[in-house]
C-alpha positions in Angstrom: 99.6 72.9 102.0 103.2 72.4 103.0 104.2 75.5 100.5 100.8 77.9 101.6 102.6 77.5 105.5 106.5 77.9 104.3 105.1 81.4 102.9 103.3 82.4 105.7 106.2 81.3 108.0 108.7 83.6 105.7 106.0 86.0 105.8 108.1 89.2 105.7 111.3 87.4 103.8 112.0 89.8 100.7 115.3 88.6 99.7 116.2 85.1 98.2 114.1 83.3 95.5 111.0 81.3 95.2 110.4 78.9 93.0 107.3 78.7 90.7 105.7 75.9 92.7 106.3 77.7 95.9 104.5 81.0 94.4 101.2 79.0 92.9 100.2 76.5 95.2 100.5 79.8 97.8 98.5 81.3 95.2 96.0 78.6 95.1 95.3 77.8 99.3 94.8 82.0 99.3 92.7 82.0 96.6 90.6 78.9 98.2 90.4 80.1 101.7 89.7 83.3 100.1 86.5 82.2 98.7 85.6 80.0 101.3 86.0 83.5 103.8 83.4 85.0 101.8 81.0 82.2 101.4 80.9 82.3 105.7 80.6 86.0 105.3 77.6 85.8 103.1 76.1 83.4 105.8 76.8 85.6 108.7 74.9 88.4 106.6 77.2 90.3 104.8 75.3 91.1 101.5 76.7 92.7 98.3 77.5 95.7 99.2 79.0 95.4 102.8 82.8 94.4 103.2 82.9 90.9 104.7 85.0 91.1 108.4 86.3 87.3 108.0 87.6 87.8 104.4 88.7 91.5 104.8 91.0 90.0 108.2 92.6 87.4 106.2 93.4 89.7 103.3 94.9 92.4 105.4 96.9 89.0 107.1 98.3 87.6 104.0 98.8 91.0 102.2 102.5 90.7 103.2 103.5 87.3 102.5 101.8 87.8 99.3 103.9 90.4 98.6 107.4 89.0 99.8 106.7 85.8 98.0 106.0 87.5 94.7 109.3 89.6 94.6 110.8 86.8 95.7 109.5 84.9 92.2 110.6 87.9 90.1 113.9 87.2 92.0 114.1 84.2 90.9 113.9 85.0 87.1 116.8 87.6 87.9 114.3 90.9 88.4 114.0 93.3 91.1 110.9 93.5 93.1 110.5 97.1 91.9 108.6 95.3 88.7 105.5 94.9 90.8 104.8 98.5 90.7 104.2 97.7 87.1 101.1 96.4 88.7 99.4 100.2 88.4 99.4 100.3 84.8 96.1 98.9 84.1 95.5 95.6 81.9 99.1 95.8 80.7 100.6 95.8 83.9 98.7 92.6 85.3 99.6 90.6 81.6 103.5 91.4 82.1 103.7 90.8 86.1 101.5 87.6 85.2 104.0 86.3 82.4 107.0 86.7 84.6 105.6 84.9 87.6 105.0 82.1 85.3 108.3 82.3 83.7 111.0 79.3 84.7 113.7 80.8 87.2 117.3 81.2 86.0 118.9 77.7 86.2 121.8 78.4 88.9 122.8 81.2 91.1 121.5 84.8 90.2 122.2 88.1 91.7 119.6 87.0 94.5 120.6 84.1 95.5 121.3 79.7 94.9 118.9 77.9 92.7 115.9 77.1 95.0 115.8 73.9 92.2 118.9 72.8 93.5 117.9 72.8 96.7 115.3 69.7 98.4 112.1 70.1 98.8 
């Protein structure tokens, strides 16, 4: 939970790096509150086809420390942020984005910054 409230406290920080941990366990809390959002939005009754207030909130709250900590993963395995646009491309897009956010950072200092790794948790 620790890394889920460092993101959201660096919520708008584009520059640096993030490790993989950092990215995926923010990855995980969203993706758990996420579906727990929905499951009270269903019980307020929101059905199928209507947009869910709580979840849609949330979303719209996280959108940009979702985005900073991803560019800031692609930082850390020496690439610009710019790669996300590769996001657009359909299918393709999602499978190279996907491998690089799972890809180990470059050991030592890049062109954006120290080695998170060498730094404590």
């Amino acid at each position: 939970m620790s890394w889920y409230l460092a993101v959201l406290k660096n919520y708008v920080g584009f520059s640096g790096r993030a490790r993989r941990k950092e990215y995926w366990y923010f990855f995980l809390f969203n993706f758990l509150i996420t579906i727990a959002l929905t499951f009270v939005d269903v019980a307020m009754g929101s059905g199928p086809q209507d947009i869910g207030i709580l979840s849609s909130i949330y979303g719209l709250a996280v959108f940009l420390p979702s985005l900073a900590v991803a560019v800031r993963r692609l930082h850390d395995t020496d690439r610009t942020g710019w790669w996300l646009l590769l996001l657009f491309v359909p299918l393709i897009g999602l499978i190279v984005i996907l491998v690089f956010l799972c890809l180990e950072g470059t050991p030592g200092n890049n062109s954006y910054g120290a080695d998170p790794l060498a730094q404590p948790d």
